[in-house]
N, CA, C and O atoms as a Tripos MOL2 file, in Angstrom:
@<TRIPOS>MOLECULE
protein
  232   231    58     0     0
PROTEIN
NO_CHARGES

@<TRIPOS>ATOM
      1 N         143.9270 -118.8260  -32.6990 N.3       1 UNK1
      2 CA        144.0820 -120.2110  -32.3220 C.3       1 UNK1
      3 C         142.9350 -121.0100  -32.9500 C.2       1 UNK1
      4 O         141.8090 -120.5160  -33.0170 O.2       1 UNK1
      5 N         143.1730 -122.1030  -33.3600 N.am      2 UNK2
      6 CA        142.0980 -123.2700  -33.9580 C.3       2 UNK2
      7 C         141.4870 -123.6810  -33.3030 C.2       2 UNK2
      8 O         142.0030 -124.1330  -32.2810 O.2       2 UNK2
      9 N         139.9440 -123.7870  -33.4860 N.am      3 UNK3
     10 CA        139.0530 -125.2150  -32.6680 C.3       3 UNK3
     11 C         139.9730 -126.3640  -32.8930 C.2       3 UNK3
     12 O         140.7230 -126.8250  -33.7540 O.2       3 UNK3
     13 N         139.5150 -126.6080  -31.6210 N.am      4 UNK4
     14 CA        139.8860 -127.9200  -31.7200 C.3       4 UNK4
     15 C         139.1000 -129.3020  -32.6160 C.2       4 UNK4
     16 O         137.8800 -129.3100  -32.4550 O.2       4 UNK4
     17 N         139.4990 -130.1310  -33.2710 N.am      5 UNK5
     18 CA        138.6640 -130.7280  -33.8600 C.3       5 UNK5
     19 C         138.7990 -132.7170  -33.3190 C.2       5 UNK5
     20 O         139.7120 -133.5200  -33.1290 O.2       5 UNK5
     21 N         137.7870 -132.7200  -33.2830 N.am      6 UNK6
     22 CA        137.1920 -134.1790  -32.7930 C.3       6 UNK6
     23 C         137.1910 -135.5180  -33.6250 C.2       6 UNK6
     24 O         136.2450 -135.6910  -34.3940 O.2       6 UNK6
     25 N         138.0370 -136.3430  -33.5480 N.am      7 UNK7
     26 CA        138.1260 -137.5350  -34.6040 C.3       7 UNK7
     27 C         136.9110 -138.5090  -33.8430 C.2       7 UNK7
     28 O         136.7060 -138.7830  -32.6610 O.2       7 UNK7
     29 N         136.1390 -138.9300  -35.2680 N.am      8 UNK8
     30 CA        135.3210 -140.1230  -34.6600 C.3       8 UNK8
     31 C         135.3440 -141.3600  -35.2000 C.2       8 UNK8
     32 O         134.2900 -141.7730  -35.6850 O.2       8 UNK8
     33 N         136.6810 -142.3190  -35.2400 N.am      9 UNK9
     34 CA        137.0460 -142.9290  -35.7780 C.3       9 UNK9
     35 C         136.1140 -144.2670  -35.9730 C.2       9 UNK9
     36 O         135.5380 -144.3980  -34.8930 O.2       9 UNK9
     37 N         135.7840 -145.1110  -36.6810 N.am     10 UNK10
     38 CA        134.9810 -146.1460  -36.3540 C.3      10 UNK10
     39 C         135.8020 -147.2320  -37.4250 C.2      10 UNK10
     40 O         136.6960 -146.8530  -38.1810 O.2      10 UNK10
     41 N         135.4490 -148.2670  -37.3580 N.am     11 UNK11
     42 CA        135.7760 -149.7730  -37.7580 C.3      11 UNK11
     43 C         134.8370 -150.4460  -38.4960 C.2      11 UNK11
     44 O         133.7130 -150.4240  -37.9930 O.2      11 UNK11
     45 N         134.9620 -151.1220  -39.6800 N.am     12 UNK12
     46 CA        134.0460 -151.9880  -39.8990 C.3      12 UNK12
     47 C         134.7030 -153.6370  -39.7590 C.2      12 UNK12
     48 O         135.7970 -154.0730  -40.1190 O.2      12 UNK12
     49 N         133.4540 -154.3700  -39.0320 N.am     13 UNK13
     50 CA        133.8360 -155.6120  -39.0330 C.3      13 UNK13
     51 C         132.6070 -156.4630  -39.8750 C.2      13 UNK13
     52 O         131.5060 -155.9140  -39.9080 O.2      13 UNK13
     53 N         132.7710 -157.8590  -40.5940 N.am     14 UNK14
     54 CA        131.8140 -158.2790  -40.8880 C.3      14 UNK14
     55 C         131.8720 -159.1220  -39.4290 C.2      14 UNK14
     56 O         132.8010 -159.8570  -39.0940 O.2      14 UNK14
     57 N         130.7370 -158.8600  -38.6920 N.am     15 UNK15
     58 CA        130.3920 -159.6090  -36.9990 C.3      15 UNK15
     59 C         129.4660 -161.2090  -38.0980 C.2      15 UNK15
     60 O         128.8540 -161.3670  -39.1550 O.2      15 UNK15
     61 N         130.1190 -162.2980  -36.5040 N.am     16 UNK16
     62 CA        129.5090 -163.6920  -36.9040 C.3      16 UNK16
     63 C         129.0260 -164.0890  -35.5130 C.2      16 UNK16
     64 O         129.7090 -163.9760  -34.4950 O.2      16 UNK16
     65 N         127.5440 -164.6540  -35.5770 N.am     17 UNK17
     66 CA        127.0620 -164.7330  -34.3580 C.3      17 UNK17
     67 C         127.8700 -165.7840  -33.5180 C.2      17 UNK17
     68 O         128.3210 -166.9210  -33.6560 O.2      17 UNK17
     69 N         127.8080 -164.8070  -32.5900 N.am     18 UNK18
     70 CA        128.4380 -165.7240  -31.5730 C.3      18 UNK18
     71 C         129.8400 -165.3090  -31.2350 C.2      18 UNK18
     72 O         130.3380 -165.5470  -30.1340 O.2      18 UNK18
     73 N         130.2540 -164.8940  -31.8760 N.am     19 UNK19
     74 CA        131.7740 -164.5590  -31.6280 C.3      19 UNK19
     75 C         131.7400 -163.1540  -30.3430 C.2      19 UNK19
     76 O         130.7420 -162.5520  -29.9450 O.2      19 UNK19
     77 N         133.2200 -162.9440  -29.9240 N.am     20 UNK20
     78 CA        133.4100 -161.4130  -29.5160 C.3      20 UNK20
     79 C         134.5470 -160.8010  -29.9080 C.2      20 UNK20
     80 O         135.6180 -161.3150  -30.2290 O.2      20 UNK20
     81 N         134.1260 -159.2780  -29.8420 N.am     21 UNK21
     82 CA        135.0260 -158.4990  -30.3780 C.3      21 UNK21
     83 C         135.5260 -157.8490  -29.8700 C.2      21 UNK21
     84 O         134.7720 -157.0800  -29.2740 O.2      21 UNK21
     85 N         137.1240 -157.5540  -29.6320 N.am     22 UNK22
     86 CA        137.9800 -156.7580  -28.9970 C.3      22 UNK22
     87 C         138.1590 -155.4750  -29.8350 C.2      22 UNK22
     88 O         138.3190 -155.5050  -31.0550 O.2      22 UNK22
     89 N         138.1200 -154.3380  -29.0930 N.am     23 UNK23
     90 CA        138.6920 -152.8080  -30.0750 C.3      23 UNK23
     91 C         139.3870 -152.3180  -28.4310 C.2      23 UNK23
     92 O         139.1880 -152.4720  -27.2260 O.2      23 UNK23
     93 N         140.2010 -151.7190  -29.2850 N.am     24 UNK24
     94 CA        141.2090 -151.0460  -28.2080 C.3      24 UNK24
     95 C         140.9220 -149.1360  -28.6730 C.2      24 UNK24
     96 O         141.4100 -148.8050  -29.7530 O.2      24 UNK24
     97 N         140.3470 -148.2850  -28.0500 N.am     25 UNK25
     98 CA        140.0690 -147.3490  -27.8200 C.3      25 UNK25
     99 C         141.2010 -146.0430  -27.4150 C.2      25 UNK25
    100 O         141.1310 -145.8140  -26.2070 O.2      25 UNK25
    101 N         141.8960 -145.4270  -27.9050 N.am     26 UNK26
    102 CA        142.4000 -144.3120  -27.7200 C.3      26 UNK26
    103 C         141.5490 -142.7940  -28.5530 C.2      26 UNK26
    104 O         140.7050 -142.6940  -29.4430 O.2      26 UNK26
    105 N         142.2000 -141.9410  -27.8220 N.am     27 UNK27
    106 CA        142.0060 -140.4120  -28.6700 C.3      27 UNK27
    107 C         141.8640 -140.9160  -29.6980 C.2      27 UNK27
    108 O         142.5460 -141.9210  -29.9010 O.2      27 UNK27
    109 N         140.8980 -140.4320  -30.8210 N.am     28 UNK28
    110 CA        141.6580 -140.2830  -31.9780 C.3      28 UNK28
    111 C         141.5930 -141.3820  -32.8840 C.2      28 UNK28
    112 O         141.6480 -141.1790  -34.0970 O.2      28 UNK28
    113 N         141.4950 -142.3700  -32.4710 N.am     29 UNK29
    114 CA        141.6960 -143.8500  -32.9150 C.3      29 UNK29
    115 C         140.8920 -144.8730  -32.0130 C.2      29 UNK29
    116 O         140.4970 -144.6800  -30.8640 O.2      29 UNK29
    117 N         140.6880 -146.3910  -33.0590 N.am     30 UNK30
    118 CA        140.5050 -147.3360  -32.6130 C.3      30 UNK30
    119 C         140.8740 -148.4310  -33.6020 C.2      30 UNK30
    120 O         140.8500 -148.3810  -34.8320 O.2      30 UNK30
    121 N         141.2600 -149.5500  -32.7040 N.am     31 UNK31
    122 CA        141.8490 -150.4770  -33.6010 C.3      31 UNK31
    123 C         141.5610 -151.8480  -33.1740 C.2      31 UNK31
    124 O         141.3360 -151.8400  -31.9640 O.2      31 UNK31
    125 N         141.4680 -153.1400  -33.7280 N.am     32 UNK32
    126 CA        140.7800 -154.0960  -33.1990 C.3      32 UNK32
    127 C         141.8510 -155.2070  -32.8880 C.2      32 UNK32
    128 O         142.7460 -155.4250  -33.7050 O.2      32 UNK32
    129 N         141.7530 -155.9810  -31.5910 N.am     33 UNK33
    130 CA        142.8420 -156.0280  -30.4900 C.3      33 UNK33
    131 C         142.6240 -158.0640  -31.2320 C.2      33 UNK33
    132 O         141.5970 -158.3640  -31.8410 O.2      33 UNK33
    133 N         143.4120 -158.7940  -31.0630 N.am     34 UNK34
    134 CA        143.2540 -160.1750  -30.9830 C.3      34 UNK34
    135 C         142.3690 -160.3920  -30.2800 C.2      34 UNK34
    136 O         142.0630 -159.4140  -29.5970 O.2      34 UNK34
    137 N         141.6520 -161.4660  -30.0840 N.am     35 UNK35
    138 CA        140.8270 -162.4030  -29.2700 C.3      35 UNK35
    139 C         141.5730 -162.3310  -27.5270 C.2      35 UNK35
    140 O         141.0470 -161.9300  -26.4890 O.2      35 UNK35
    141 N         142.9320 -162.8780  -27.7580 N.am     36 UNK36
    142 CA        143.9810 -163.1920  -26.6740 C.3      36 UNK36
    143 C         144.2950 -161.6640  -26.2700 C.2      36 UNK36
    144 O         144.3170 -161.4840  -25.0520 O.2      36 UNK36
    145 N         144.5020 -160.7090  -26.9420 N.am     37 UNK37
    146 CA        144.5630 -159.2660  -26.1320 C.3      37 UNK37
    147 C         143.0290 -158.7110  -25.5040 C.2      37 UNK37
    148 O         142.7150 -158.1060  -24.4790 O.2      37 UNK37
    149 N         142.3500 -159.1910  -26.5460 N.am     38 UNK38
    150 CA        140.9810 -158.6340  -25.6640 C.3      38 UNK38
    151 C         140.6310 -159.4110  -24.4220 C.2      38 UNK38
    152 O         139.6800 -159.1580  -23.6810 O.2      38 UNK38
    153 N         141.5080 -160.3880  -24.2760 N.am     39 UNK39
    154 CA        140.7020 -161.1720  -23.0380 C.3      39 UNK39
    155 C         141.8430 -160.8600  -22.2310 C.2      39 UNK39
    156 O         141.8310 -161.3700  -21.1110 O.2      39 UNK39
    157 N         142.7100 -160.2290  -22.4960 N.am     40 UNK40
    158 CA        143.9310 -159.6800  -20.9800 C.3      40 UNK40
    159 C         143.4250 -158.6840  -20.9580 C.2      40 UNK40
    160 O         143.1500 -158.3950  -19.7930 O.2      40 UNK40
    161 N         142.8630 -157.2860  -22.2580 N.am     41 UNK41
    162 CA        142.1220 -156.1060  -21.8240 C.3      41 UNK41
    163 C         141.0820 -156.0100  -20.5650 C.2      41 UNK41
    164 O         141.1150 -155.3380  -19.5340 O.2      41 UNK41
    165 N         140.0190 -157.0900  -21.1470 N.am     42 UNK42
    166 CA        139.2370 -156.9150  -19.5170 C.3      42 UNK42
    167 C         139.0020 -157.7190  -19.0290 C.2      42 UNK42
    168 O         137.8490 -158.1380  -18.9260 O.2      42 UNK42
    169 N         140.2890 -158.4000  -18.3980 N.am     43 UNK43
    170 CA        140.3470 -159.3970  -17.4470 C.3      43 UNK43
    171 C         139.5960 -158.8880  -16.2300 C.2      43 UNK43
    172 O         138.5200 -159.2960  -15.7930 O.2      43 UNK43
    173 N         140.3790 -157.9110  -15.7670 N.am     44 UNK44
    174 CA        140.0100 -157.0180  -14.4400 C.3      44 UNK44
    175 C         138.6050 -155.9760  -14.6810 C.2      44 UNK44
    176 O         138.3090 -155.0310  -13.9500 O.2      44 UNK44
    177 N         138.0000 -156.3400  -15.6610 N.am     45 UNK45
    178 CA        136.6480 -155.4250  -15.4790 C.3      45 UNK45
    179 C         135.3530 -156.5380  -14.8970 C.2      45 UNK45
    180 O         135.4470 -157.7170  -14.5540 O.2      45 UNK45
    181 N         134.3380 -155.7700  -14.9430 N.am     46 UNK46
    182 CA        132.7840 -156.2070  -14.3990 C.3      46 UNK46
    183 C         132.4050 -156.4120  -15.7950 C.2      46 UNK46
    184 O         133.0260 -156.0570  -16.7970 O.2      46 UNK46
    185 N         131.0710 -157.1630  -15.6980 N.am     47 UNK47
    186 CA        130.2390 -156.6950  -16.8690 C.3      47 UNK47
    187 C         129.0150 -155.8130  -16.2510 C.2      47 UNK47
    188 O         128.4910 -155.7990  -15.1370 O.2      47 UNK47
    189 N         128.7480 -154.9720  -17.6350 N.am     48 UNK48
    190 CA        128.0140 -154.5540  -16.9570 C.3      48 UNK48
    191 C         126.4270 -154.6790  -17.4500 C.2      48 UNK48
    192 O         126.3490 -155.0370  -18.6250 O.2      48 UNK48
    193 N         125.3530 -154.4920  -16.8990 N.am     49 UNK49
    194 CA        123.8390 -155.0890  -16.6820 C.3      49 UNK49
    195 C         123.0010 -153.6730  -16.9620 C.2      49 UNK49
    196 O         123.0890 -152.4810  -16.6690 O.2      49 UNK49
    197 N         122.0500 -154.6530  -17.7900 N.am     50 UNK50
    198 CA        121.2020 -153.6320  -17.9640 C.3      50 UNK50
    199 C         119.5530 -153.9110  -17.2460 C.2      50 UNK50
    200 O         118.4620 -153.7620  -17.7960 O.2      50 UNK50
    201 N         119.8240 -154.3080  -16.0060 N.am     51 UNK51
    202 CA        119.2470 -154.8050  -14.9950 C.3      51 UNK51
    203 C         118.5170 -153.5940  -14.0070 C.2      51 UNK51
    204 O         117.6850 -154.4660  -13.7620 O.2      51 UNK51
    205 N         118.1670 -152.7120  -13.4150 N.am     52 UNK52
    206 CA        118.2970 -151.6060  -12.2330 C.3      52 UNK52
    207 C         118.8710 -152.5320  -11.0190 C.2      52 UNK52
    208 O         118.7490 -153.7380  -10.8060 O.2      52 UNK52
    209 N         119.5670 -151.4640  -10.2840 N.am     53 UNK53
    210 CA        121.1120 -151.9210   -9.6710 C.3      53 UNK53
    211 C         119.8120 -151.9850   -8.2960 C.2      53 UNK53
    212 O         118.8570 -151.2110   -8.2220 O.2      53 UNK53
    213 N         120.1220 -153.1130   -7.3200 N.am     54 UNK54
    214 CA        119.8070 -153.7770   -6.5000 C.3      54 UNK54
    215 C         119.7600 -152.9190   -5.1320 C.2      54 UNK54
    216 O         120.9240 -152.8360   -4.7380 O.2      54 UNK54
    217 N         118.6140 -152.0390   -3.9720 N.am     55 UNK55
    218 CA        119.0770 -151.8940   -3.2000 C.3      55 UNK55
    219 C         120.2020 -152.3270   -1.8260 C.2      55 UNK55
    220 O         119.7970 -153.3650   -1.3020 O.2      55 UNK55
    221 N         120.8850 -152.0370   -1.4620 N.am     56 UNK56
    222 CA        121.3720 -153.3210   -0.6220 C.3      56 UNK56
    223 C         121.1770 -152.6150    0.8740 C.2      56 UNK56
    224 O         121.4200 -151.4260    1.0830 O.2      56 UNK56
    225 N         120.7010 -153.5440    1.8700 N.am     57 UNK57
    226 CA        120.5180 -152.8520    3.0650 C.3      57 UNK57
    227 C         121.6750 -152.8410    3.8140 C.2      57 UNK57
    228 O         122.5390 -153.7180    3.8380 O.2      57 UNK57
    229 N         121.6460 -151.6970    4.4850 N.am     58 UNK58
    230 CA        122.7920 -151.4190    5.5560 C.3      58 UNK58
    231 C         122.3060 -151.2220    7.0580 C.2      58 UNK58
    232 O         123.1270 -151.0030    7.9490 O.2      58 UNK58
@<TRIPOS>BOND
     1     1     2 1
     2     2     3 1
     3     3     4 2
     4     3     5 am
     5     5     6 1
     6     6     7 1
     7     7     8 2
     8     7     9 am
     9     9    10 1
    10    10    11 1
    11    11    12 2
    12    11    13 am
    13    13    14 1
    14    14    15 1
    15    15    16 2
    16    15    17 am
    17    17    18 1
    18    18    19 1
    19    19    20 2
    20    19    21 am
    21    21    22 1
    22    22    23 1
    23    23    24 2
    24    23    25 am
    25    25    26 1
    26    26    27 1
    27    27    28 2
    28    27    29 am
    29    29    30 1
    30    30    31 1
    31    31    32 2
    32    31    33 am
    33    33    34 1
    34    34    35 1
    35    35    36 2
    36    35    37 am
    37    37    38 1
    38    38    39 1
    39    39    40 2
    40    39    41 am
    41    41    42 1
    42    42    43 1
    43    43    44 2
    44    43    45 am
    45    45    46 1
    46    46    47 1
    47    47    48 2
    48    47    49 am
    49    49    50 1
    50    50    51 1
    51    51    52 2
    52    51    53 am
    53    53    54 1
    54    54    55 1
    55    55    56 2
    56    55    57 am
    57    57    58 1
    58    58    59 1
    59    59    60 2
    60    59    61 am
    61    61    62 1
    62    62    63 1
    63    63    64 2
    64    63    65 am
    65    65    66 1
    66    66    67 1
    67    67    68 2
    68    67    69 am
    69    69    70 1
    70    70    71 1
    71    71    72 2
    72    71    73 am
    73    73    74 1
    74    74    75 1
    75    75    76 2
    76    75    77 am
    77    77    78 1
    78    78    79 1
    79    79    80 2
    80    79    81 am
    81    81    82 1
    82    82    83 1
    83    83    84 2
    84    83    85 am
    85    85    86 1
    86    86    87 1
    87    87    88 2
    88    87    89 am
    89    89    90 1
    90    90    91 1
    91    91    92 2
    92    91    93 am
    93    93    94 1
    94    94    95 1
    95    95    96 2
    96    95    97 am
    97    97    98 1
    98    98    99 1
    99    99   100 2
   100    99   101 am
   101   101   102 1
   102   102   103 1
   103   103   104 2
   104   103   105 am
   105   105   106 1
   106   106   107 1
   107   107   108 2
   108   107   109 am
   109   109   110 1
   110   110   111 1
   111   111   112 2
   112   111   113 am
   113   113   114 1
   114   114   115 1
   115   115   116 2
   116   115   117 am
   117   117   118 1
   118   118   119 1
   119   119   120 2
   120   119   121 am
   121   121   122 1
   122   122   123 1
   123   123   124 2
   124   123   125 am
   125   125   126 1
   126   126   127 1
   127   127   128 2
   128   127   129 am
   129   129   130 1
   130   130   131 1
   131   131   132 2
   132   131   133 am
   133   133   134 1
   134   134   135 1
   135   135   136 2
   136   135   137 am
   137   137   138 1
   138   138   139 1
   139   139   140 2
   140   139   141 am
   141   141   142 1
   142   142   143 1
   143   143   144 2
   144   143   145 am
   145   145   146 1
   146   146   147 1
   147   147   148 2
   148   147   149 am
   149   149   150 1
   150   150   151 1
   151   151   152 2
   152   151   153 am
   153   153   154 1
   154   154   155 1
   155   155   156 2
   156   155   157 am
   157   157   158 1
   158   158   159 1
   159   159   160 2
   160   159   161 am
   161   161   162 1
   162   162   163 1
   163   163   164 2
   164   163   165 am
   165   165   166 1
   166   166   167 1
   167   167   168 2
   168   167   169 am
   169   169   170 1
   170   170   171 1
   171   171   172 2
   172   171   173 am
   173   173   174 1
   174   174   175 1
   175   175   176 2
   176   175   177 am
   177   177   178 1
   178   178   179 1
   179   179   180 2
   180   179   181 am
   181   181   182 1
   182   182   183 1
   183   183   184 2
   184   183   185 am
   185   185   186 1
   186   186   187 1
   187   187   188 2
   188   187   189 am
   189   189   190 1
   190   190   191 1
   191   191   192 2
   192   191   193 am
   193   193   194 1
   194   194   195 1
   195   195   196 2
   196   195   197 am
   197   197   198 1
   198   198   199 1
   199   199   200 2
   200   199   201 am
   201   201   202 1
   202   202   203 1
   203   203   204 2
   204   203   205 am
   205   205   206 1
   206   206   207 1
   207   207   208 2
   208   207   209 am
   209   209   210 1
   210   210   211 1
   211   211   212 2
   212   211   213 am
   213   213   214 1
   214   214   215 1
   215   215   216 2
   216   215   217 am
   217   217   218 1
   218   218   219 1
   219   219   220 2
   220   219   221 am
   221   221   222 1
   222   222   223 1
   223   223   224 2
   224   223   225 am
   225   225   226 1
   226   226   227 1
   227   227   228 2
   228   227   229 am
   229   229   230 1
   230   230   231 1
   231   231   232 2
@<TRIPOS>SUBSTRUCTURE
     1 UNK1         2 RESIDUE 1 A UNK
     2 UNK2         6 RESIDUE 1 A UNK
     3 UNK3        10 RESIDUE 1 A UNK
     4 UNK4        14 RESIDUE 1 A UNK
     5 UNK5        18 RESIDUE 1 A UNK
     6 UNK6        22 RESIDUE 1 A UNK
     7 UNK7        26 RESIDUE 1 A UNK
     8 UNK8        30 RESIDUE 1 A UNK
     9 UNK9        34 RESIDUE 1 A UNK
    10 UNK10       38 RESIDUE 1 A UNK
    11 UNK11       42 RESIDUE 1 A UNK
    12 UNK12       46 RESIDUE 1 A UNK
    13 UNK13       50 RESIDUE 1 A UNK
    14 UNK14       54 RESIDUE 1 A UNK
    15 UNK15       58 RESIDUE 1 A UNK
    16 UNK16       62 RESIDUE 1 A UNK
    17 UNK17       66 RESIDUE 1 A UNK
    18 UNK18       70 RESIDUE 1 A UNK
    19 UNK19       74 RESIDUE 1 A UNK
    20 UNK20       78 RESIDUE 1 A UNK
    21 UNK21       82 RESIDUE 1 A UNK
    22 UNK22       86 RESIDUE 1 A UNK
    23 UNK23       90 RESIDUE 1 A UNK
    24 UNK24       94 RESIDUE 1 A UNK
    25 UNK25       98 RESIDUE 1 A UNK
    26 UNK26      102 RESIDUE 1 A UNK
    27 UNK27      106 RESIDUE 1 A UNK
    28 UNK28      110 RESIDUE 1 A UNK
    29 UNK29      114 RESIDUE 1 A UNK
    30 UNK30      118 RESIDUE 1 A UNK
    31 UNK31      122 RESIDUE 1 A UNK
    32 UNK32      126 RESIDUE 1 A UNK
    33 UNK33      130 RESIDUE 1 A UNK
    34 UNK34      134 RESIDUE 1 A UNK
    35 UNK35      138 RESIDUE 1 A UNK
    36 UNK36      142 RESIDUE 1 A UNK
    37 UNK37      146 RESIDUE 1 A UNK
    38 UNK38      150 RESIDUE 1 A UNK
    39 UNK39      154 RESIDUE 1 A UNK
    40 UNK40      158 RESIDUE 1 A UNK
    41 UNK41      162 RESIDUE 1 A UNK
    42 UNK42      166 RESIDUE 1 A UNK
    43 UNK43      170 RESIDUE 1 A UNK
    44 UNK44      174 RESIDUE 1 A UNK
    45 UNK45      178 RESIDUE 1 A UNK
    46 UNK46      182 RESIDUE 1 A UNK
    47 UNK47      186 RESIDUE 1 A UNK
    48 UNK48      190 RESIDUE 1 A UNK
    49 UNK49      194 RESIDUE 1 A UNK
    50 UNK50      198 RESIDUE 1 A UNK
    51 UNK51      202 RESIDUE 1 A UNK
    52 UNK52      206 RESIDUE 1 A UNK
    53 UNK53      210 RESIDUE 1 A UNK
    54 UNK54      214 RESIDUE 1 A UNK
    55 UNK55      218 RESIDUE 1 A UNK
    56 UNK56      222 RESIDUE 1 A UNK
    57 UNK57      226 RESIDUE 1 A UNK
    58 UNK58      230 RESIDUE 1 A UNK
């Protein structure tokens, strides 16, 4: 039986400040999503901080 082998697919973009960039992430692949798909992609996410996360009392 074969190892299994690992794709590490990457993208080049020429990036312009200020802008953002959508990539849509599968196995194997990645591919770069519209403006308008990347903003339905993570509608429903957080951002996330590179802050240390806040005790909160209970």
């Amino acid at each position: 039986m074969p190892f299994p082998v690992r794709i590490y697919p990457t993208e080049t973009i020429r990036a312009e400040p200020g802008r953002t960039y959508y990539f849509r992430v599968t196995p194997g692949r990645i591919s770069r999503a519209s403006e308008a798909e990347g903003r339905e992609l993570v509608v429903d996410t957080k951002p996330v901080s590179n802050e240390p996360a806040q005790d909160v009392a209970r």
